[in-house]
C-alpha positions in Angstrom: -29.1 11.9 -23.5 -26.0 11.6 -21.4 -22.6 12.3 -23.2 -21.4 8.7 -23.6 -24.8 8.5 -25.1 -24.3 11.2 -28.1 -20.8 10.5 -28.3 -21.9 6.7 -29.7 -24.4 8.1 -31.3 -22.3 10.5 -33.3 -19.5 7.8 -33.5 -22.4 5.5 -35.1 -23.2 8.6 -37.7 -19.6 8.8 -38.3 -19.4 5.3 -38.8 -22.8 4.8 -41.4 -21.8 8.2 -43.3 -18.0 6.3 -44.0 -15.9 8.3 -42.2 -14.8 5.5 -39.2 -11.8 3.6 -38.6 -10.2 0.6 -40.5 -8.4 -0.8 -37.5 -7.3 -0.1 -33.9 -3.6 1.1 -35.0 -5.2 4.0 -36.6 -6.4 5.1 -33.4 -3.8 4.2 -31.5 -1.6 6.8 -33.9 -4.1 9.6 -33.1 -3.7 8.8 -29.4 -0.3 9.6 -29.7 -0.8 12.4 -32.0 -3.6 13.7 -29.5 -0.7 13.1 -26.7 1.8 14.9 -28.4 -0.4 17.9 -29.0 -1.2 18.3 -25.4 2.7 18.4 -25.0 2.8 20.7 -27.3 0.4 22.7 -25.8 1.7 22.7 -22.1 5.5 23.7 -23.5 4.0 26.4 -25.1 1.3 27.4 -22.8 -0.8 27.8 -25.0 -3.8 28.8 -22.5 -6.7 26.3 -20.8 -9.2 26.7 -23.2 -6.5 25.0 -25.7 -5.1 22.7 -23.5 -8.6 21.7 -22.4 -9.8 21.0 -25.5 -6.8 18.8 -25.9 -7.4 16.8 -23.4 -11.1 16.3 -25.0 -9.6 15.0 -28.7 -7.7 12.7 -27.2 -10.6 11.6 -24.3 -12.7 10.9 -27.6 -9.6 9.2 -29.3 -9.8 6.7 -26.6 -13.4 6.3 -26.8 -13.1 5.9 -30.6 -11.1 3.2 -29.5 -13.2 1.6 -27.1 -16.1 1.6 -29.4 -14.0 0.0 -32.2 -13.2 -2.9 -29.7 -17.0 -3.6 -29.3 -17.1 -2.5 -25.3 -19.4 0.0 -24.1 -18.1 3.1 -22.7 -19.4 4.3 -19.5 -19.4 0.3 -18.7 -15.8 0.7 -19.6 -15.1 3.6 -17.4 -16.8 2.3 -14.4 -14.2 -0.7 -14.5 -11.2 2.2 -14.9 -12.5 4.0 -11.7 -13.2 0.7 -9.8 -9.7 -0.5 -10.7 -8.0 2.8 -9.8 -10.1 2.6 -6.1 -9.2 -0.4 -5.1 -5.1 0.2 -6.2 -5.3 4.0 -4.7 -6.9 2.1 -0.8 -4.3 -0.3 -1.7 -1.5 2.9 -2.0 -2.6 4.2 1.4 -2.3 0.9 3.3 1.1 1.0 1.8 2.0 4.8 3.2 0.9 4.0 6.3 2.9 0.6 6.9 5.7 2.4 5.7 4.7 4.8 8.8 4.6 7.8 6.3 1.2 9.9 6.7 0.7 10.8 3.4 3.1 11.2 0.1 2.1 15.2 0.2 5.7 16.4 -0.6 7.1 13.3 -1.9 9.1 13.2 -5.3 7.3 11.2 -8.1 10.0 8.2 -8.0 8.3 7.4 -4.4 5.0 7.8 -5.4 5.5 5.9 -8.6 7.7 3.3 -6.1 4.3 2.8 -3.6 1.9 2.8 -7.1 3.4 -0.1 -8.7 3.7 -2.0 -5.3 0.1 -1.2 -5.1 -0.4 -2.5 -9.0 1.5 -5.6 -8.2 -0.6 -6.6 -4.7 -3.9 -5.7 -6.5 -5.1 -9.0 -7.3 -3.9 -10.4 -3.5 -5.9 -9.8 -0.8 
């Protein structure tokens, strides 16, 4: 059983035992809950064992949320990685018309400047 396996699997337990959610705005508010702790965590340093199981409560927040919208998950993640592929290719075109090599170096406003260019042209070919 893979992990997006038991994770449904448990979710569906969850879910038969009563203990699921009523609507997608309830897990939207533990996304941001889960957010907020990593913050938390990262101002405080709290260590990587912490901050790594963080990063897991709100991984499985978002799968809650996936589940409660009907999709399946790894189906769901395969269109997330495909999606970021295509944009990131689109990214490097973008560096190297601009006659940069890479963005090694670069302050986030330029790499956020080439991502959203590369967001905006990805459904051109």
């Amino acid at each position: 059983m893979n992990t997006f396996e038991k994770l449904t699997l448990l979710e569906s337990q969850a879910d038969e035992f009563g203990f699921m959610w009523h609507a997608p705005s309830q897990i939207l508010d533990q996304i941001q809950s889960e957010c907020e702790e990593i913050k938390q965590t990262l101002k405080q340093q709290g260590g990587r064992n912490h901050l790594q199981e963080e990063i897991g409560d709100l991984i499985h927040a978002a799968f809650s949320l996936c589940l409660f919208c009907e999709f399946d998950a790894e189906e769901t993640m395969v269109k997330s990685i495909d999606k970021f592929e295509i944009r990131f290719n689109k990214l490097k075109r973008l560096v190297h018309e601009s006659a940069q090599g890479s963005l090694k170096g670069q302050p986030v406003e330029v790499l956020m400047d080439f991502w959203n260019q590369a967001k905006q042209r990805h459904h051109r070919p």
